[in-house]
Phi, psi and omega in degrees: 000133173276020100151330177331115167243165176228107156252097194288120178260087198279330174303321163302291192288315169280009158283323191276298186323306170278002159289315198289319204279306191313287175341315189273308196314281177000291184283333167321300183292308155280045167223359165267338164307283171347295178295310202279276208309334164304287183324310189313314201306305183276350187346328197269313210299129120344132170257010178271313193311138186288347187268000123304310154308310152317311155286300168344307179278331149339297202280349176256016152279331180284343178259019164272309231277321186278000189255346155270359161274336173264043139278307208273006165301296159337295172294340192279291178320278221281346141318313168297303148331247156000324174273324154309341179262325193266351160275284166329311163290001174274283165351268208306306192270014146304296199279340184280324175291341168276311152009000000 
């Protein structure tokens, strides 16, 4: 044996997956708040004036930037995922060798 041990904790990992799920809506929602609050704010702005324009493109590198970060939330949960399943099936042939 090579001394390694692993302890999966499935109530931890689906506690983060759902931390992890709560987070993104959360922040989803308050960064769509934000942009409508924004919007509101320039209403008077012209979209021919360059400092609207400016803020537009502004605002859609920050709506990339933000949105790969809730893509890599997104991939984080479904890591978290791949791993519950794959501690189960670790599990499931465990238990067939005692069998």
């Amino acid at each position: 044996m090579s001394g390694r041990t692993l302890i999966y904790h499935a109530d931890a990992v689906e506690a983060m997956r759902s931390d992890l799920a709560t987070a993104r809506s959360t922040l989803s929602s308050e960064l769509d708040g934000m942009f409508t609050g924004v919007d509101a704010q320039l209403v008077a702005w012209s979209e021919s004036t360059g400092s609207r324009q400016a803020e537009r493109a502004f605002q859609g590198r920050l709506r990339d930037g933000l949105t790969r970060a809730l893509d890599g939330l997104d991939r984080l949960e479904q890591a978290l995922g791949a791993a519950r399943d794959a501690a189960e099936n670790a599990e499931t042939r465990n238990i067939a060798l005692l069998d």
